[in-house]
VOGU-3710 file (C-alpha; in Angstrom, 3 decimals, decimal comma):
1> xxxxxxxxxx> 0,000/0,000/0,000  1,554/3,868/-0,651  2,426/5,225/2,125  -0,054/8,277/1,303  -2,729/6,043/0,702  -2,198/4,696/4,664  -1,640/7,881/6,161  -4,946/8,624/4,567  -6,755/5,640/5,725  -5,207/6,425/9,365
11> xxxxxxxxxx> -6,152/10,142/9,418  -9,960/8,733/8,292  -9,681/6,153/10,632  -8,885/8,691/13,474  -11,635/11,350/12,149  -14,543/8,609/12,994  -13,376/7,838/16,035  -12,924/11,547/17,271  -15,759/12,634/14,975  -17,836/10,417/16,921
21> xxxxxxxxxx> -16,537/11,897/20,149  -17,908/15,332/19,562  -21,662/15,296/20,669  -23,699/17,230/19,014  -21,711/18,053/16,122  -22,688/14,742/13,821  -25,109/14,975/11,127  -27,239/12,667/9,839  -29,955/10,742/10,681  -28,275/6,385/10,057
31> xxxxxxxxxx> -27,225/4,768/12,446  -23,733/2,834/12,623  -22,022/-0,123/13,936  -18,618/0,273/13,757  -18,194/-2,777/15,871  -15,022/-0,541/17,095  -12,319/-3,432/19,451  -11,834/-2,525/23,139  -8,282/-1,251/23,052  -7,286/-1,538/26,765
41> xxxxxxxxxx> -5,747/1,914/26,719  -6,673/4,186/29,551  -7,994/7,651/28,840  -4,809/9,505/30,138  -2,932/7,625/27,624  -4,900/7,900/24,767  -5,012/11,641/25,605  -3,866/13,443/28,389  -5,884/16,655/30,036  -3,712/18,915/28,795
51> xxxxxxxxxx> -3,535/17,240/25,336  -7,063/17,917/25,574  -6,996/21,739/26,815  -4,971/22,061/23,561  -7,103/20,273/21,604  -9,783/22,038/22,628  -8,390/25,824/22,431  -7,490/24,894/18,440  -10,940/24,006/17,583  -12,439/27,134/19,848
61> xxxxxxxxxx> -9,994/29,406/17,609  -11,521/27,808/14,249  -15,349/27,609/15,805  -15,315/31,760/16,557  -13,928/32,260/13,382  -16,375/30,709/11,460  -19,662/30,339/13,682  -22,100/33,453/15,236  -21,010/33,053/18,643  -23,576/35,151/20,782
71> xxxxxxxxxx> -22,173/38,455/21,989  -25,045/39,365/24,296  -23,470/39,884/27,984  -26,854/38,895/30,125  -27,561/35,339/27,717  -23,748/34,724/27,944  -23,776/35,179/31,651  -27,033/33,059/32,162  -25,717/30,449/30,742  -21,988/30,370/32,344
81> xxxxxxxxxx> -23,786/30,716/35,786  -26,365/27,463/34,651  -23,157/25,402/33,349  -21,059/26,717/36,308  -24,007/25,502/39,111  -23,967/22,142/37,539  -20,417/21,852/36,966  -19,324/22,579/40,957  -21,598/19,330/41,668  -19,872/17,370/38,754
91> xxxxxxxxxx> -16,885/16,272/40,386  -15,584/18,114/37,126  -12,121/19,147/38,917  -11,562/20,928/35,869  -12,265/24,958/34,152  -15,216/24,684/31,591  -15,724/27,489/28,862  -19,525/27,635/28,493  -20,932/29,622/25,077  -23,924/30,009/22,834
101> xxxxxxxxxx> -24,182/29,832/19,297  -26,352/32,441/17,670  -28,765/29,553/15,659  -32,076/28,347/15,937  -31,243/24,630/15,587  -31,936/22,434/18,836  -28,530/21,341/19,531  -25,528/21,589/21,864  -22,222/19,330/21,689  -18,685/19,263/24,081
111> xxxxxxxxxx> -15,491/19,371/22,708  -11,831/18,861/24,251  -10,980/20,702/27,390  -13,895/21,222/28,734  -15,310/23,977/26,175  -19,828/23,444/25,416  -21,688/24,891/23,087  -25,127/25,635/23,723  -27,394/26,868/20,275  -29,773/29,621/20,798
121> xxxxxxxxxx> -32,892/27,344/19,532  -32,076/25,616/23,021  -32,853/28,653/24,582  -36,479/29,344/23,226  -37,395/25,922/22,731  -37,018/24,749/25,983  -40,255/25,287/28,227  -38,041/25,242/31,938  -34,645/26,254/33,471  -34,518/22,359/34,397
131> xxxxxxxxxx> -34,920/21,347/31,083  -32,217/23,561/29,444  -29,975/22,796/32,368  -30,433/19,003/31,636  -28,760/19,671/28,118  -25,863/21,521/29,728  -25,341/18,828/32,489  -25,597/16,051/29,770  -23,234/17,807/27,386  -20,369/18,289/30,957
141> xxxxxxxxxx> -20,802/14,348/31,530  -19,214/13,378/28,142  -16,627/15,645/29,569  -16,044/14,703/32,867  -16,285/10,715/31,667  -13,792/11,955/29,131  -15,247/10,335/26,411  -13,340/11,869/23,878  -10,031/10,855/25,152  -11,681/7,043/25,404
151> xxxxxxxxxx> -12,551/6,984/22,367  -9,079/8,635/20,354  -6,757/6,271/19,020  -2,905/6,649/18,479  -2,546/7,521/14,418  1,137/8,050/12,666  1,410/11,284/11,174  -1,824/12,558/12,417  -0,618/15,540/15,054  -2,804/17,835/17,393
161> xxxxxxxxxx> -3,331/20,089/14,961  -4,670/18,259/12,133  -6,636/16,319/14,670  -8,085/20,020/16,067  -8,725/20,745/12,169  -10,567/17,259/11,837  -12,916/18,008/14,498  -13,726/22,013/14,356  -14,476/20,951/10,745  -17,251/18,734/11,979
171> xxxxxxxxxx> -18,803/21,181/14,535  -18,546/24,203/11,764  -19,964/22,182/8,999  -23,440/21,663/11,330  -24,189/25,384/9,890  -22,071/26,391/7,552  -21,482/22,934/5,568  -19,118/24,882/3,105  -16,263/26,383/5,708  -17,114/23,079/7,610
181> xxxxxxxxxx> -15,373/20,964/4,746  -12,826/23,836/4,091  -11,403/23,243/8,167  -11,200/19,948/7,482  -7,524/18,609/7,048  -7,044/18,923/3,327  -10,411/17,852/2,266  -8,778/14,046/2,704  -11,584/12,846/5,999  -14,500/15,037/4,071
191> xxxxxxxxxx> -15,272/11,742/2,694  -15,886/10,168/6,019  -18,739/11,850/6,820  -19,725/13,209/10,461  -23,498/11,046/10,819  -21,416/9,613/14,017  -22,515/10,088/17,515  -21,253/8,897/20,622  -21,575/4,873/21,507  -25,124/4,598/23,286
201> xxxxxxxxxx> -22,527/3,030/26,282  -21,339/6,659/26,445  -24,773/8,477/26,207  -26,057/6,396/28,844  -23,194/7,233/31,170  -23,238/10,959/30,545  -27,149/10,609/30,907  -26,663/9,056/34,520  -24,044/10,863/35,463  -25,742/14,025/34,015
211> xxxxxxxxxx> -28,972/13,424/35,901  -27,105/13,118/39,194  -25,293/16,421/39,078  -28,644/18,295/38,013  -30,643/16,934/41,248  -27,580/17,977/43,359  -27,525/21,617/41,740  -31,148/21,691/42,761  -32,637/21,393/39,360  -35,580/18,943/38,600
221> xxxxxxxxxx> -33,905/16,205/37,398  -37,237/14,641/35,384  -36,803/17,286/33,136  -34,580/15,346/31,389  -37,152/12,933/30,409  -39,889/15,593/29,912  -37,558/17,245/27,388  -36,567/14,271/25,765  -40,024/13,136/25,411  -41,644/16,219/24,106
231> xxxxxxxxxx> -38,418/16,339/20,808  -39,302/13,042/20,041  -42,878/13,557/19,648  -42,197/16,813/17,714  -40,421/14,725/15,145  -42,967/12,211/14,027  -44,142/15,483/11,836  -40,328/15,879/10,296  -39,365/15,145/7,257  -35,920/14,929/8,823
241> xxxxxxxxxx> -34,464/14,747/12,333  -34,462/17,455/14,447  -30,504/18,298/14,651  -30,601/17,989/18,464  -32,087/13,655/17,881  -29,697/13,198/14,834  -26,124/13,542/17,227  -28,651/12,400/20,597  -30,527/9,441/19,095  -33,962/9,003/21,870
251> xxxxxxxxxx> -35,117/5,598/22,177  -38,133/4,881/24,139  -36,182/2,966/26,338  -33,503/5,622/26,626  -36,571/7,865/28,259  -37,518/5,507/30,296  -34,237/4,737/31,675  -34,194/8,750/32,544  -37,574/8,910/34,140  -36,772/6,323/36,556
261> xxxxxxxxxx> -33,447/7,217/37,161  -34,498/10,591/38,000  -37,892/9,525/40,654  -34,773/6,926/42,314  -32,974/10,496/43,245  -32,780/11,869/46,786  -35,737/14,536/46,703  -33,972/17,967/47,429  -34,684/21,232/47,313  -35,388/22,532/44,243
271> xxxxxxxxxx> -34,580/25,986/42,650  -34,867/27,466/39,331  -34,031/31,228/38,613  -36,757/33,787/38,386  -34,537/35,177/35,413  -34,999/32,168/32,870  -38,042/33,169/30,949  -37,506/36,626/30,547  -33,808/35,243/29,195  -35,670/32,781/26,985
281> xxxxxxxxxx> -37,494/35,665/26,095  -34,821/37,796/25,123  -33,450/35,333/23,245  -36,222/35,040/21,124  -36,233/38,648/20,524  -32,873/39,029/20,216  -32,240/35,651/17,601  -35,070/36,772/14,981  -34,434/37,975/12,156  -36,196/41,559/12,037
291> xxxxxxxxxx> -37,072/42,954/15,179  -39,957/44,624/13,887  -41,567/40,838/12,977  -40,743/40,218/16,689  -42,791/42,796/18,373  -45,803/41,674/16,029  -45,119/37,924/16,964  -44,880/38,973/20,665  -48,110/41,579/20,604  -50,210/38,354/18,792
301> xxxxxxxxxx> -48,945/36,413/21,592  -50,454/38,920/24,064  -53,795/39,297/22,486  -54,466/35,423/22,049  -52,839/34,251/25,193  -52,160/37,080/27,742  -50,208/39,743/28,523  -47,210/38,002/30,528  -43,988/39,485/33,220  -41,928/37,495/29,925
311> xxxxxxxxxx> -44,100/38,714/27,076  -43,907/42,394/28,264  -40,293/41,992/28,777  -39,144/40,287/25,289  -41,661/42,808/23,635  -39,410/45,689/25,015  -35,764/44,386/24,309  -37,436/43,463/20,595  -38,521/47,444/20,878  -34,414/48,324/21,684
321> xxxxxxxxxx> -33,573/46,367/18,767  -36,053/48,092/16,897  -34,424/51,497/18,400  -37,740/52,339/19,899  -35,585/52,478/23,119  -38,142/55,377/24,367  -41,429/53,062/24,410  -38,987/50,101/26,319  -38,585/52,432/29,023  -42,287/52,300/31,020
331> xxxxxxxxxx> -42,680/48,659/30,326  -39,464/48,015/32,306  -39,714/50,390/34,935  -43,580/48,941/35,344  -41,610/45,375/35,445  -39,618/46,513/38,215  -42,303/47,723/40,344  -44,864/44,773/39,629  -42,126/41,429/39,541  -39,146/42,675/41,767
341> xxxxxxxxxx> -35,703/44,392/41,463  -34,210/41,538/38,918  -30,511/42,445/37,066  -31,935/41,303/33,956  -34,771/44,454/33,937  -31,749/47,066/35,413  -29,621/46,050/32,525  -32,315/45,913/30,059  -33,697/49,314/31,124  -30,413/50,692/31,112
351> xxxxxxxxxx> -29,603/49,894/27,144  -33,539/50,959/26,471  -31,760/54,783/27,592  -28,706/54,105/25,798  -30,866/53,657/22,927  -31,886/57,205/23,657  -28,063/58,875/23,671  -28,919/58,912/27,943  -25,957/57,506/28,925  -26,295/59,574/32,531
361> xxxxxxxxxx> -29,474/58,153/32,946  -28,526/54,400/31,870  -25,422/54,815/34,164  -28,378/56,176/37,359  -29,888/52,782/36,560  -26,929/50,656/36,385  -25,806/51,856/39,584  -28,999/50,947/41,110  -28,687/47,646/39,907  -25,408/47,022/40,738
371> xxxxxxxxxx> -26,435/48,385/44,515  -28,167/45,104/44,386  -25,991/42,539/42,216  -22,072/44,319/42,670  -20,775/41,150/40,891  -23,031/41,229/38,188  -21,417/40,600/34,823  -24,132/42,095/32,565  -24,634/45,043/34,877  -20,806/45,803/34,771
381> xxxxxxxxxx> -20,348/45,081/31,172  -23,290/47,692/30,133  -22,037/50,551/32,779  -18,295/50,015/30,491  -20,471/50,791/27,380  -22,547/53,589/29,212  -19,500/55,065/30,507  -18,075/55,108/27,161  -20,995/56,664/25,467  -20,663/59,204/27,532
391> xxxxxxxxxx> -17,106/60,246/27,175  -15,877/59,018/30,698  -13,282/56,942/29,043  -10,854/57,117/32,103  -13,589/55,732/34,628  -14,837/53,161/31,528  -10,984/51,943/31,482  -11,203/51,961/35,328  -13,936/49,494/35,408  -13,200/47,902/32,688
401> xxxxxxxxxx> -9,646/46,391/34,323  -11,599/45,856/37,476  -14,151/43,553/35,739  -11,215/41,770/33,650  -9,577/40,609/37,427  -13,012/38,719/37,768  -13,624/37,726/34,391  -9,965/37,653/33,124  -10,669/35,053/29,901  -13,670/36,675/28,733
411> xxxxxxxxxx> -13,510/37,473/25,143  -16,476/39,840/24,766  -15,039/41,723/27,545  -11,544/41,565/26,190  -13,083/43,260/23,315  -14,799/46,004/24,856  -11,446/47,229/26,939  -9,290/47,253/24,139  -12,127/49,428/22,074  -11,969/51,948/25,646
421> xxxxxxxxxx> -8,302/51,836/25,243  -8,041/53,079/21,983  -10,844/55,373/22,739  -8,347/56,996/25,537  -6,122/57,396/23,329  -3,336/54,996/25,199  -1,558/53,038/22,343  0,343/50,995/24,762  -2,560/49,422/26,773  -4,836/49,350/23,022
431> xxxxxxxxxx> -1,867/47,240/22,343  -1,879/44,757/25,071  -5,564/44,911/25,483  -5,972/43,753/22,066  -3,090/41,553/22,264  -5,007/40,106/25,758  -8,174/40,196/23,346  -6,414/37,976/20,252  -5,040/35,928/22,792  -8,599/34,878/24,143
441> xxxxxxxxxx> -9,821/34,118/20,503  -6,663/31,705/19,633  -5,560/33,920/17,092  -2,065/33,450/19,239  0,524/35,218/16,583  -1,875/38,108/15,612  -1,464/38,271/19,868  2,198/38,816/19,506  2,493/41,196/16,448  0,447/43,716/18,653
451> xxxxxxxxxx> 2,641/43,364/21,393  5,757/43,886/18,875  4,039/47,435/18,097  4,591/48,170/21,729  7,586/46,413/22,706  9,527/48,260/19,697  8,277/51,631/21,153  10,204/54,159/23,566  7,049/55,871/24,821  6,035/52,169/26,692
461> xxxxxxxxxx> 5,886/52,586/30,428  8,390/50,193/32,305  5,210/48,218/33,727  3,661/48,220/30,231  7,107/46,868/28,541  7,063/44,328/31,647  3,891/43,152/31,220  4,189/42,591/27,348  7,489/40,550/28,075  5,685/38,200/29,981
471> xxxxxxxxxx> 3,056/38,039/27,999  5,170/37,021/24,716  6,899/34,517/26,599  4,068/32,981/27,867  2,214/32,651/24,345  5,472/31,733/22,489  5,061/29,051/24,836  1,419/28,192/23,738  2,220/28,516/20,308  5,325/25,786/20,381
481> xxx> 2,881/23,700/22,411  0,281/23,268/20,190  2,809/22,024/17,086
//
């Protein structure tokens, strides 16, 4: 056999086995038996953690390249603090990055190192917190089980970063089939195609293991089965599978196995956050595709069903995106007064007056919120933006470096202080604030050619030349790493 011909045959060997690791990523509605032998290997061997932190920063770099990753602050946060409650009760040991995909397709999936997408059809289509969290507690289970490291085989010539090419490939290519393929290592594993899901051995495990850790975060864990149920009956009427049932394949007995799993539980208390449907709502507004069509959907919804705390609420952010900021403004306040003092209506009410150019007045409310919620990432995110509206770039800066110390990885963040950086006019900290902000993305060398600017510059302070020093060494580092 050429040796090109069995490097190829390794590399497509490798893609179905790590293609199949990725949940929620696989398309395709056939199922396969690839009758795969038990290889003996432990998990740390076949890949080790920080293998798969590596893995898993490549394909995050190609995924926010080529996918609408949600850049709304108070979704974003939502769903970090959902993943985040489950996670502490995982046993995880381990730092999870937790985003959303701007899409309406039912889906999530995990990928190396801890990193879960959630889409926004999740969001809206889900009818309780418990049932969204089940997704998210599901999707950390195939990561604490480390399935993908279980199920990775050893392949000559096939490296970390092919293998990261491989597999963002597959999770682009579930919307955007086109730069999906393009990812993918040459074109060579296009032709094993990505209708592969995990081994039903694994989704039972992450099931189980995913049930547990949502009845110890204080969800209800029979959501699960409630969720499962209700996409399987909605896809009797399909032509094709729902995304979500093509890379999670339901079986009745699958449900059942859930159900009584979850009544076996310890009954605890159980909590879910006042703020889910007005962020279900918001997503809705927020995902469709002219806001004007949403405040009709939303105002139909009203007359036929009821006026709603939620229904108000999405009605007014679809009003903001709209820029009818001015008719938001009552509807919020009234929301305040009627359903309580909740972060999601002080942040909401604040970007209904920055809407208006009121960037005092949004900063009056933000302050009253964050009176209430001081750690509040939404809160603090929109008082940067009001700040910089109104000229205060020195106090925006200000806050903006205090809020990177508690969210120090956050890319939307990252993003907004390097944009009041250059606004301030201080080259030096634009530079390492947008180095800080490349860095976050993956886009490692674009990271280091804006700390050249500074580094090559005799107006740098001697912290400023410090702190891009250590910063270079540190991604050089990264970048020699992931080879």
């Amino acid at each position: 056999m050429p040796r090109s011909l069995h490097q190829l045959l390794q590399r497509a060997a490798l893609l179905i086995l790590i293609g199949a690791a990725l949940c929620g990523v696989a398309r395709g509605n056939q199922d396969l038996d690839l009758a795969l032998p038990e290889m003996g290997e432990p998990a740390n061997q076949a890949m080790t953690p920080a293998e798969e932190r590596r893995l898993g920063r490549q394909i995050m770099s190609e995924v926010r390249r080529k996918l609408p990753i949600m850049d709304d602050p108070l979704i974003n946060h939502y769903v970090r603090d959902i993943g985040g409650r489950i996670a502490s009760y995982a046993g995880a040991g381990r730092a999870f990055e937790f985003f959303t995909i701007n899409n309406g397709q039912i889906n999530a999936f995990a990928m190396p190192g801890g990193y879960i997408g959630m889409y926004t059809g999740l969001l809206t289509e889900t009818q309780s917190e418990s049932e969204f969290a089940s997704v998210i507690a599901h999707e950390i289970a195939h990561v604490t089980q480390r399935h993908i490291a279980r199920q990775r085989l050893r392949a000559e010539g096939v490296n970390l970063r092919t293998t990261a090419m491989m597999l963002a490939g597959l999770v682009i290519a579930t919307q955007n089939p086109e730069a999906g393929q393009a990812a993918i290592m040459g074109g060579a594993a296009a032709g094993v195609q990505s209708r592969l899901n995990f081994s039903r051995e694994f989704e039972r495990e992450a099931d189980r293991v995913g049930l547990q850790a949502l009845a110890e975060a204080g969800f209800r864990p029979e959501a699960m089965a409630d969720f499962f149920e209700r996409l399987q009956r909605a896809n009797r009427y399909r032509g094709e599978p729902l995304p979500f049932l093509s890379t999670h394949p339901l079986t009745k007995e699958r449900i059942t196995r859930a159900r009584e799993r979850a009544q076996s539980l310890p009954r605890r208390n159980r909590f879910e956050s006042p703020a889910y449907p007005f962020v279900r709502a918001r997503a809705i507004a927020l995902t469709s595709n002219n806001p004007d069509q949403a405040i009709a959907s939303f105002d139909k919804q009203i007359e036929s069903q009821g006026r709603t705390p939620a229904r108000t609420y999405g009605r007014a952010v679809a009003l903001i995106e709209a820029g009818r900021g001015e008719q938001a403004i009552e509807p919020l306040e009234q929301l305040i007064d009627s359903e309580g003092e909740y972060s999601v209506f002080y942040t909401t009410l604040a970007e209904a007056h920055l809407a208006e150019d009121r960037s005092t007045k949004a900063l009056d409310v933000l302050d009253n919120g964050l009176s209430l919620y001081p750690g509040d990432y939404a809160l603090r995110y929109t008082r940067i933006k009001a700040l910089l509206a109104g000229g205060q770039t020195t106090q925006a800066l200000r806050a903006a470096d205090d809020a990177k110390r508690d969210f120090p990885s956050d890319v939307q963040l990252l993003d907004l202080r390097a944009r009041v950086a250059q606004a301030g006019g201080d080259r030096a900290k634009q530079a390492i604030s947008t180095a800080e902000y490349y860095a976050a993305l993956g886009n490692l060398r674009g990271a280091l050619r804006q700390l050249d600017r500074i580094l090559d510059s005799a107006t740098v302070s001697t912290y400023q030349r410090s702190r891009a020093e250590a910063l270079r060494e540190r991604w050089q580092r990264r970048l020699e790493q992931d080879r």
